[in-house]
Backbone bond lengths (Angstrom), bond angles and torsions (degrees), N, CA, C in turn:
res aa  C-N    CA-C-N  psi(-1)  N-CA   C-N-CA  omega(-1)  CA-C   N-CA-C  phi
1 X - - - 1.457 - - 1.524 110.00 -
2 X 1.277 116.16 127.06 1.888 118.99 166.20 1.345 92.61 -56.95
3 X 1.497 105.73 138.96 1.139 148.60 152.51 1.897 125.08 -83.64
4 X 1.408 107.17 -23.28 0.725 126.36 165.49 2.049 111.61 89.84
5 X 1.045 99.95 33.58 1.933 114.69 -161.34 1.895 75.86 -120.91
6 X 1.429 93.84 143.19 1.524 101.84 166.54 1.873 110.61 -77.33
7 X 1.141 113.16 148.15 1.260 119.53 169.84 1.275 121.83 -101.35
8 X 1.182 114.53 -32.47 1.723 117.82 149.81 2.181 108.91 -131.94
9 X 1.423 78.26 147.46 1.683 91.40 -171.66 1.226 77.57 -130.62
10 X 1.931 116.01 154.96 0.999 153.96 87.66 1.389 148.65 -67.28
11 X 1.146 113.92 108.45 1.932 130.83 -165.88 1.323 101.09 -101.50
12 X 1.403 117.46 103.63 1.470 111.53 152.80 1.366 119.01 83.98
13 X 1.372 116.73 12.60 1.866 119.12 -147.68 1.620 112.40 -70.70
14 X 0.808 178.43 -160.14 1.474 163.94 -36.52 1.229 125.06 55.43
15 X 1.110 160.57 77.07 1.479 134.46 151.97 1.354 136.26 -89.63
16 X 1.107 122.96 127.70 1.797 125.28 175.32 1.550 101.35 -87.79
17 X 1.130 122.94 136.72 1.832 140.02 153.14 2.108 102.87 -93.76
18 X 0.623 79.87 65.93 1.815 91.00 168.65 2.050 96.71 71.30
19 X 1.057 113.47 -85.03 1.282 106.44 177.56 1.293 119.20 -104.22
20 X 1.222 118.05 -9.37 1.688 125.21 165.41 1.137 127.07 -76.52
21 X 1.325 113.45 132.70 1.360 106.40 176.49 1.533 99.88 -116.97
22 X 1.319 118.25 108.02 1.342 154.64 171.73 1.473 126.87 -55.72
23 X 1.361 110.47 -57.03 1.433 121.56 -176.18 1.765 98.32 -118.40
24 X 1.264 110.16 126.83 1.575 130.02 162.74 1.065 133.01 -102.09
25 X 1.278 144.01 84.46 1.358 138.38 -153.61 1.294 150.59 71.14
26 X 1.906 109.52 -7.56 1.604 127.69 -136.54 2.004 85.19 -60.10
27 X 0.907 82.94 139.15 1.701 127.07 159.76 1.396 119.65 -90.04
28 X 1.376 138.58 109.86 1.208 129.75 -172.12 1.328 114.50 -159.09
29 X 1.365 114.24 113.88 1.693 129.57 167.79 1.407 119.37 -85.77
30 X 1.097 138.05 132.35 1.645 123.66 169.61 1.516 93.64 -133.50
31 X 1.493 108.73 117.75 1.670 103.84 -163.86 1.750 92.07 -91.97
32 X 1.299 109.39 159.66 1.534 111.34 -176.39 1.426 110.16 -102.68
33 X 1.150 107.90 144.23 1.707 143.45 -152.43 1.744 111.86 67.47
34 X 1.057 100.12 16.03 2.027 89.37 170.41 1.605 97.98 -120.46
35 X 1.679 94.21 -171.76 1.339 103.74 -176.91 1.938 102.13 -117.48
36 X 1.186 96.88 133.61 1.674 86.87 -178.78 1.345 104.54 -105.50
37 X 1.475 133.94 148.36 1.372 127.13 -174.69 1.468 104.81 -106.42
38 X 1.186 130.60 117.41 1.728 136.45 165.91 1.434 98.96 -79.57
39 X 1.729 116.22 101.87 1.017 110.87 140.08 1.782 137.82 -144.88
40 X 1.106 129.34 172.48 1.558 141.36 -122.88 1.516 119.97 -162.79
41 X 0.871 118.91 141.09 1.952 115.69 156.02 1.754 92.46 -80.93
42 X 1.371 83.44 149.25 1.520 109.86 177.12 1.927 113.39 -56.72
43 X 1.374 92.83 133.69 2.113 87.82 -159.46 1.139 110.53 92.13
44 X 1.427 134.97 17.48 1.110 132.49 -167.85 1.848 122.14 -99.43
45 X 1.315 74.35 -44.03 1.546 75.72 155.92 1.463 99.48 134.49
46 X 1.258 126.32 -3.72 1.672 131.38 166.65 1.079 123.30 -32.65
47 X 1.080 115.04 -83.04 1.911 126.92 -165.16 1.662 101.84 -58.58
48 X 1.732 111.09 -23.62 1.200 95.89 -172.44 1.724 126.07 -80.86
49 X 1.773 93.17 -15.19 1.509 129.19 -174.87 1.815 96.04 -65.92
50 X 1.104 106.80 -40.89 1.454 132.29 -155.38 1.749 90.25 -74.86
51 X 1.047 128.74 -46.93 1.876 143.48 -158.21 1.341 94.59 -98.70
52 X 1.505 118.90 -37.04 1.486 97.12 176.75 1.524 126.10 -71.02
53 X 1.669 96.32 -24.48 1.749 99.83 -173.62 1.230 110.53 -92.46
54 X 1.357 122.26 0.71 1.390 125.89 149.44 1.274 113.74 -86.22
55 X 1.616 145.18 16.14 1.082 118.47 178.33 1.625 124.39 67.23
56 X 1.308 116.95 17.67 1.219 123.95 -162.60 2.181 98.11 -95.95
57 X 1.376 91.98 -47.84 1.165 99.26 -172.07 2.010 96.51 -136.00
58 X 1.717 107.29 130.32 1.596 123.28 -153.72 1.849 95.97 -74.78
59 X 1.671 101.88 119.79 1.386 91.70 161.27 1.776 126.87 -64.85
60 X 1.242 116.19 151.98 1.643 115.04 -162.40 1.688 100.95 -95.14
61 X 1.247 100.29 -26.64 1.860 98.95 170.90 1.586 96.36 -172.01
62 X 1.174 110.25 168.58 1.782 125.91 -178.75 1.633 100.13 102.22
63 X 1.309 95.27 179.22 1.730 109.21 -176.78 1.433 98.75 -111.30
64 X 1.709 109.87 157.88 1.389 127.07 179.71 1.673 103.54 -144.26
65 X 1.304 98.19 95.53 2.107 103.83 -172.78 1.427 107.90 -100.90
66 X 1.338 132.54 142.86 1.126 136.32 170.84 1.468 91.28 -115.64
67 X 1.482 122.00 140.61 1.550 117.48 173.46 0.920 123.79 11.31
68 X 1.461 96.77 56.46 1.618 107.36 176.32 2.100 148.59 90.74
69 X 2.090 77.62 -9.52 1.074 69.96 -170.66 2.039 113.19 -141.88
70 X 0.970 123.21 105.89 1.324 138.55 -170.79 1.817 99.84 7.30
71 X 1.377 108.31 117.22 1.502 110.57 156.06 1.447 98.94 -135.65
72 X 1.271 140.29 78.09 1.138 131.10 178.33 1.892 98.94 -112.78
73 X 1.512 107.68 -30.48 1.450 115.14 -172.16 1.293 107.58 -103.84
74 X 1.511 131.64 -0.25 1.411 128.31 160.45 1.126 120.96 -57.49
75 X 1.534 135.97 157.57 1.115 157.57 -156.96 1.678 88.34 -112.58
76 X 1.632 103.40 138.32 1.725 124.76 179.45 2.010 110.42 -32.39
77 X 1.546 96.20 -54.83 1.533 110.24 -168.68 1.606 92.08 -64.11
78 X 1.111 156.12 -74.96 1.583 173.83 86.04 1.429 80.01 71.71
79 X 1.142 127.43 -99.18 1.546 142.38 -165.08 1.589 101.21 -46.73
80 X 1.519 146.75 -33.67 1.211 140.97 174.72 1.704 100.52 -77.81
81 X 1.083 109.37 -65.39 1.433 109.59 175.71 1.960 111.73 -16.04
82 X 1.602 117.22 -68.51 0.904 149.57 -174.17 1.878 101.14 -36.20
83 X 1.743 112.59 -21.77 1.193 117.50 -172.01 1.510 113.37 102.79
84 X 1.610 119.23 -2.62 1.621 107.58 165.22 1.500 121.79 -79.34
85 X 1.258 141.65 114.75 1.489 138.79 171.41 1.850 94.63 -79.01
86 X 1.085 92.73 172.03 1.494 115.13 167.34 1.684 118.18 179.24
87 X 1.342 103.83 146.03 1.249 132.75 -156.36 1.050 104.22 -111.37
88 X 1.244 122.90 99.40 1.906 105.20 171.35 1.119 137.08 -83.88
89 X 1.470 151.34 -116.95 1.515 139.50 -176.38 1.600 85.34 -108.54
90 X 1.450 119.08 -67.49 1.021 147.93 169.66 1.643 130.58 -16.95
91 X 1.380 92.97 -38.25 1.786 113.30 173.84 1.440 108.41 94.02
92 X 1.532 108.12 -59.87 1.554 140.04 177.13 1.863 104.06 54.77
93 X 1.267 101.04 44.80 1.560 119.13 150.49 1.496 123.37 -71.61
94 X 1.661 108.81 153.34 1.144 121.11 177.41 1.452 124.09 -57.29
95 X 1.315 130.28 91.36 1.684 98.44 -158.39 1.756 115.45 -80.25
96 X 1.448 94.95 -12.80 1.739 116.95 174.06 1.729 108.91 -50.36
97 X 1.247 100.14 -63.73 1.260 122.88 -164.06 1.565 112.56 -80.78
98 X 1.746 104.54 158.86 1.678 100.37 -175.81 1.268 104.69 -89.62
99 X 1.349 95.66 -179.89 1.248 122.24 -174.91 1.646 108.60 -47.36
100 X 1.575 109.97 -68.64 1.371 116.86 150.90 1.500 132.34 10.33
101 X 1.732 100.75 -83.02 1.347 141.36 -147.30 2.300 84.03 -88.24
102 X 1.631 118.61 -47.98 1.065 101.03 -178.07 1.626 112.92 -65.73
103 X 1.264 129.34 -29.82 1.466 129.21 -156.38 1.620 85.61 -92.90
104 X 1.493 137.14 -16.79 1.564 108.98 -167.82 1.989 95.34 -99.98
105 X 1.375 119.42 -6.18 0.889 106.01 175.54 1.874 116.08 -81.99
106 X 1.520 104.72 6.65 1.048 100.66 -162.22 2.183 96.38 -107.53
107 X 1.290 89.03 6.15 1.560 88.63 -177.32 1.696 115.29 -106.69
108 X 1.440 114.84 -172.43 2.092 112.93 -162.23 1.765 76.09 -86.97
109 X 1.518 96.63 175.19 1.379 108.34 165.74 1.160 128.69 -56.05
110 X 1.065 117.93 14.02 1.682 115.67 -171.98 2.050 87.17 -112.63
111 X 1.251 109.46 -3.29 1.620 77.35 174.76 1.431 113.78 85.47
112 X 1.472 130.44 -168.37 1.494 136.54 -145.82 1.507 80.50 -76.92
113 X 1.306 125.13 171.55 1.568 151.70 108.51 1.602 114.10 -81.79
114 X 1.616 115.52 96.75 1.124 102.43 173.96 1.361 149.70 -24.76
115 X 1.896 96.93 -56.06 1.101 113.83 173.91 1.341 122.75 -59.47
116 X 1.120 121.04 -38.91 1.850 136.48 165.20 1.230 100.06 -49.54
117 X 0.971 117.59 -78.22 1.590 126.71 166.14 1.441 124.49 -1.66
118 X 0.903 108.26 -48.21 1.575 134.54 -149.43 1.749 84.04 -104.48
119 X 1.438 120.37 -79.60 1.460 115.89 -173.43 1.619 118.71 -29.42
120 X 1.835 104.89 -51.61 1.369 102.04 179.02 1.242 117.77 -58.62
121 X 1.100 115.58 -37.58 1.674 112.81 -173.80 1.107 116.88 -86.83
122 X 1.108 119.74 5.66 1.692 139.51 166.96 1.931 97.99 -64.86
123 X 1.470 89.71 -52.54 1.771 106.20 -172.20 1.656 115.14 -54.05
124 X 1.522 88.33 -44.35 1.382 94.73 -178.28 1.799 116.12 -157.51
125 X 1.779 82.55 95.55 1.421 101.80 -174.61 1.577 125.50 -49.77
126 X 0.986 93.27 -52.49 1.862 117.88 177.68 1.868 99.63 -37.99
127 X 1.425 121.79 -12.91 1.215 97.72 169.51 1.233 118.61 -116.53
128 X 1.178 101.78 9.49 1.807 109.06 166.59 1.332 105.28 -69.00
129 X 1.220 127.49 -38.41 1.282 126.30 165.83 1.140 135.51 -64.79
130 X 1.261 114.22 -26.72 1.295 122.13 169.41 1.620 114.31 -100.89
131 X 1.308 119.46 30.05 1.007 119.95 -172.16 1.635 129.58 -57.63
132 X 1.316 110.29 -38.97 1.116 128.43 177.24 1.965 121.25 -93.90
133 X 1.782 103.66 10.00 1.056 96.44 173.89 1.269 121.91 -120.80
134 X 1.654 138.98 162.38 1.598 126.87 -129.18 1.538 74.54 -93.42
135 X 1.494 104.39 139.82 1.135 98.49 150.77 1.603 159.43 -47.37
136 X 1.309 105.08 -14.35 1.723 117.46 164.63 1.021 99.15 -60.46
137 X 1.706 133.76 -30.82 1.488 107.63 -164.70 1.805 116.94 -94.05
138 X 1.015 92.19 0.92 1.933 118.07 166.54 1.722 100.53 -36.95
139 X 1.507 106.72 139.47 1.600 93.26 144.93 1.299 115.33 -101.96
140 X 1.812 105.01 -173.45 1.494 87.18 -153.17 1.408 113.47 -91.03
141 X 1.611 128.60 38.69 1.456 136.38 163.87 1.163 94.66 -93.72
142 X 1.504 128.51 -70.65 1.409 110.15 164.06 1.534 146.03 -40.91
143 X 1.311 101.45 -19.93 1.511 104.95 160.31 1.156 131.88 -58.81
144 X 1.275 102.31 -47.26 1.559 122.71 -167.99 1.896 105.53 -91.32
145 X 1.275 98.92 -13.65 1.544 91.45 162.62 1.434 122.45 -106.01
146 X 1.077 118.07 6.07 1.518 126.93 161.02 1.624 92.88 -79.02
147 X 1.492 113.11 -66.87 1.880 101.16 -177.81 1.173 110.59 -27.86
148 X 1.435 114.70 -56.77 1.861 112.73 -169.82 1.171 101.76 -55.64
149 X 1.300 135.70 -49.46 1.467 134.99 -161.41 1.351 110.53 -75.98
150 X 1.086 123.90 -30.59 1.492 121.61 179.25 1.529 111.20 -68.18
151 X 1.624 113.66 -48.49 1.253 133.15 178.02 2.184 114.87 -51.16
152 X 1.314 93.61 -33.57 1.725 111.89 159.81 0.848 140.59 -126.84
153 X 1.672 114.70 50.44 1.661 119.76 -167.34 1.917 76.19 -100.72
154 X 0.877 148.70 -19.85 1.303 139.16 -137.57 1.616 85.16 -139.12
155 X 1.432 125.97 103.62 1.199 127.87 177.12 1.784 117.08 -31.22
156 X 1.590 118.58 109.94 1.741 113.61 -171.22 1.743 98.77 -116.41
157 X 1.195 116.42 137.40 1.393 137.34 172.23 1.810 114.08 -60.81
158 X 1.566 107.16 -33.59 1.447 123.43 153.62 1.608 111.83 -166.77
159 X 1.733 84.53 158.17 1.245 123.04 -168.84 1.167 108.16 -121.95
160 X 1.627 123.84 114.14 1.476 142.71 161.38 1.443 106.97 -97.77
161 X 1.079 109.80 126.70 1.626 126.52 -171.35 1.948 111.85 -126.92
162 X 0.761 139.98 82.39 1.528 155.56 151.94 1.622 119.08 -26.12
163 X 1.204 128.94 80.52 1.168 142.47 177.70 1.625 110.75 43.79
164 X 1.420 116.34 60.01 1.372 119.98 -170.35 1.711 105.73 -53.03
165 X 1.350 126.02 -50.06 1.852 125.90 -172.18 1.197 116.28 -69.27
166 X 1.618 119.08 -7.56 1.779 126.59 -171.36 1.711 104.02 -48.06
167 X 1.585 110.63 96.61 1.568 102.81 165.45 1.829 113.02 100.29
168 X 2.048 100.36 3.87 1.160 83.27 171.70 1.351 131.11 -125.21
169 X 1.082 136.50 173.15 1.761 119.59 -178.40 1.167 132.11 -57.83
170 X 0.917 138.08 129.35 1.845 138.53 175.04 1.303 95.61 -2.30
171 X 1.773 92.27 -90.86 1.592 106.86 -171.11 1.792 130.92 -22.70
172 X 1.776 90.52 -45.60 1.611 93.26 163.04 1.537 128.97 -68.69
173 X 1.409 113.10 -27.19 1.259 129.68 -178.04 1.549 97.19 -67.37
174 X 1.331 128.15 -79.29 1.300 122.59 175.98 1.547 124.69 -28.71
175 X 1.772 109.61 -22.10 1.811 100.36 173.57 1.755 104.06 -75.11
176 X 1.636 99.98 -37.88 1.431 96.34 -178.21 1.113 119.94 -60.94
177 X 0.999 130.45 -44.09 1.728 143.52 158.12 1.592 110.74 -12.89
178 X 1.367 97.63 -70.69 1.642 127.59 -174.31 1.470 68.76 -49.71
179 X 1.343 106.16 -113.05 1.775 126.19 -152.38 1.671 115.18 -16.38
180 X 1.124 106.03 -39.30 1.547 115.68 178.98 1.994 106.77 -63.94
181 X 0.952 97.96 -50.89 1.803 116.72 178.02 1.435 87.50 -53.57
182 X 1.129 143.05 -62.73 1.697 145.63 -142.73 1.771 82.29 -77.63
183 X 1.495 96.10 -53.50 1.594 83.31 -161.99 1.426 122.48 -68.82
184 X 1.609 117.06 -13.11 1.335 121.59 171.11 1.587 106.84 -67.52
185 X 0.987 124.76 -2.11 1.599 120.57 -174.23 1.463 97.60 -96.09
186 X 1.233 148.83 -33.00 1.151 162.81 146.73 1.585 114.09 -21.52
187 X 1.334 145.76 157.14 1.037 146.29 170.16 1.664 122.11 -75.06
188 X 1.573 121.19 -16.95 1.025 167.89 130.43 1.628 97.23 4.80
189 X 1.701 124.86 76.42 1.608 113.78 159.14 1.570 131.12 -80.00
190 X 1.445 104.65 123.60 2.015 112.20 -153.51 1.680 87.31 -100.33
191 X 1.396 111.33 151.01 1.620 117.67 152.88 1.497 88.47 -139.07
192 X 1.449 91.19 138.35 1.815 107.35 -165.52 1.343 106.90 -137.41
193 X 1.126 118.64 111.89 1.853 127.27 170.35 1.120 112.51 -96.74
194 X 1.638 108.01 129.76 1.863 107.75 -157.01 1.752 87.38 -168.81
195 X 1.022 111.27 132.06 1.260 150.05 -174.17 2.249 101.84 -79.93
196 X 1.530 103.98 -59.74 1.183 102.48 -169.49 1.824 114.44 -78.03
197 X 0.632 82.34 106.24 1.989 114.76 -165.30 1.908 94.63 -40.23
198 X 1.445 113.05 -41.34 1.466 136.11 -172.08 1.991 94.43 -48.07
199 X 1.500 98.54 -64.04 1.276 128.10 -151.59 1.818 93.21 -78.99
200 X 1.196 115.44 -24.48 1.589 113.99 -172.41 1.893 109.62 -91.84
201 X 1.534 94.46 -18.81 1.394 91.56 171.51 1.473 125.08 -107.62
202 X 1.017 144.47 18.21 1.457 157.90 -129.35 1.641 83.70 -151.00
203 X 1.451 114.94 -57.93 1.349 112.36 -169.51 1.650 116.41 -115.34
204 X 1.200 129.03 11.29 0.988 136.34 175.79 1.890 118.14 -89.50
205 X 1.299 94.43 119.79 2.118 104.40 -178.66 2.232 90.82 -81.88
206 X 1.027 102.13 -66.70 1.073 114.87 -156.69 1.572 105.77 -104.63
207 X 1.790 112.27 163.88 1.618 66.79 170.40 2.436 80.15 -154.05
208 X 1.256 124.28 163.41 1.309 128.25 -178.10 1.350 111.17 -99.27
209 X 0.924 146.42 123.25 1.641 123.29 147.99 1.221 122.00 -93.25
210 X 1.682 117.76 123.34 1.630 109.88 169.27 1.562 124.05 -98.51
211 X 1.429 127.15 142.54 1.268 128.86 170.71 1.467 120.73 -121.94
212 X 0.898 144.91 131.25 1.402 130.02 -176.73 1.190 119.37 45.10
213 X 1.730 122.42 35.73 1.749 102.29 177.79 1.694 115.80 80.99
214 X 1.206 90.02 9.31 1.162 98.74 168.67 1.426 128.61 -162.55
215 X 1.661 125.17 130.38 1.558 135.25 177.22 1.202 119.40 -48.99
216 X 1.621 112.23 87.14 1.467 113.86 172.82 1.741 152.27 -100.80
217 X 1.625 75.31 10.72 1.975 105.04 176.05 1.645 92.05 -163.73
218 X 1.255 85.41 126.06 1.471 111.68 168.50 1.828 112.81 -133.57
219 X 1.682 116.67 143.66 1.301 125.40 -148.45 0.926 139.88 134.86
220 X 1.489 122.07 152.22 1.935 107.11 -160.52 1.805 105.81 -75.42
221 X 1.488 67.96 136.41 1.571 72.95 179.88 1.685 130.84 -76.42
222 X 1.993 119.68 21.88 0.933 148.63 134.14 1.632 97.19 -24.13
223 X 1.443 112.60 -92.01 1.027 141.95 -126.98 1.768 95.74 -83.78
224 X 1.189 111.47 -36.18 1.880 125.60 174.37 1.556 84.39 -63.97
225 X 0.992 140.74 -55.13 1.953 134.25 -144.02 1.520 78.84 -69.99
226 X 1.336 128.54 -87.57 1.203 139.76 175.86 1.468 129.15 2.41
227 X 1.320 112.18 -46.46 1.461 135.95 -156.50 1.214 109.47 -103.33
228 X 1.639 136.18 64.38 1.451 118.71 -176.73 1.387 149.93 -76.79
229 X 1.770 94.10 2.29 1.634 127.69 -175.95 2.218 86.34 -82.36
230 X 1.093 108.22 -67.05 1.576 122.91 160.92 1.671 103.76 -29.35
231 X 1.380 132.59 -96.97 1.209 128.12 167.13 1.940 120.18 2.07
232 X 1.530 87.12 -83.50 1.212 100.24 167.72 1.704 125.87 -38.52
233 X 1.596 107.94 -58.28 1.607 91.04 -169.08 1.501 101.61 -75.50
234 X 1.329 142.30 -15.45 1.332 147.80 -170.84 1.514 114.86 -74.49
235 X 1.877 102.34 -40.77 1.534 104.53 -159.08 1.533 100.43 -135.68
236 X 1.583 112.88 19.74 1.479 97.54 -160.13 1.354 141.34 34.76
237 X 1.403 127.14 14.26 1.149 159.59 152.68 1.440 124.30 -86.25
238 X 1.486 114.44 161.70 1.557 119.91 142.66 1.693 107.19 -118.63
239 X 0.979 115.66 147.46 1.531 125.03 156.66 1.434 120.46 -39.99
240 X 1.422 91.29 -29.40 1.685 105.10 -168.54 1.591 116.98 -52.58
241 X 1.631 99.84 -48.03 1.575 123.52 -170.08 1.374 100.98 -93.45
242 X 1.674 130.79 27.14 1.586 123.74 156.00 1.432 94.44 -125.57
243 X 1.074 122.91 96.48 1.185 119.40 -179.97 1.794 109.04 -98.78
């Protein structure tokens, strides 16, 4: 259950990409047990928000707290350890290897936990079936739900997820939907950057807006679905017309 205490904050963060400076100030709450939605026009500054709190790419100044406690100078492996998974656009699955072989590389040396086992594939059946086949030959709903599954075969404290629906059909979108809902019942705190407006309100607790590198509406994302004058000046959009 949220408690309502952020589980990861960003204060002030910065990032440069060699001569860019990318991120301006971001501000960032992710309260624990909900799902917060990061969203943006494209260039906005997401994915990069997403790489910094993994340690992927070095914040240039501001704070980066996980329950409280400085990860801004940890190393990627350090910061997963800690219980953050993350999902990137990309998936960055085995495409050689099965289905199997990707989810057991994603567990401690001891191998499956049945029962875990069993929950994920509860989420997403379609790969019980395909269990034994390499993942390249996946489509890409199944791709991207093996990413999720790999990312929580191993109980994680949070889950950053990178435009999971980019490119896929309704129908698939609606399993992710489902699965995301199951997983909000879970103790499990998600921050999710997603483009399809449908998929951000159905499953969205909280929700970010980025503009220029910087957090410029923050609030439940109730109250953003609602608001289409809001929508509009934020996203040049309404919610209305992603149905």
């Amino acid at each position: 259950m949220s408690d309502g205490a952020a589980l990861l904050e960003l204060a002030g963060v910065h990032t440069h990409i060699g001569r860019y400076h990318i991120l301006h100030g971001v501000d960032l709450a992710v309260r624990r047990g909900r799902l917060t939605m990061l969203l943006g026009r494209n260039g906005a500054g997401k994915t990069t928000t997403l790489r910094t709190i993994m340690g992927l790419w070095r914040p240039s100044a501001g704070e980066i707290s996980f329950d409280g406690a400085a990860i801004g100078a940890l190393a990627t492996p350090d910061i997963a350890r800690l219980g953050i998974a993350y999902v990137p656009e990309s998936m960055g699955i085995f495409a050689q290897l099965t289905v199997r072989e990707n989810l057991l590389l994603a567990t401690g040396p001891q191998g499956f936990d049945e029962a875990r086992l069993e929950e994920v594939l509860a989420l997403f059946p379609a790969l019980r079936q395909k269990w034994h086949s390499a993942a390249g030959s996946l489509s890409g709903g199944q791709k991207q739900m093996l990413a999720i599954s790999r990312a929580i075969i191993e109980p994680r404290r949070l889950l950053i997820v990178d435009e999971p629906t980019k490119g896929l059909a309704p129908a698939v979108i609606q399993q992710l939907i489902d699965a995301f809902l199951r997983l909000k019942s879970t103790e499990t705190t998600i921050l999710l950057v997603e483009q399809n407006f449908h998929m951000a309100r159905s499953v969205g607790d909280d929700v970010a807006v980025m503009d220029d590198g910087r957090i410029v509406h923050a609030g439940a994302m109730a109250d953003l679905a609602a608001d289409e004058a809001l929508q509009q000046h934020l996203l040049g959009l309404s919610l209305a017309s992603h149905q």
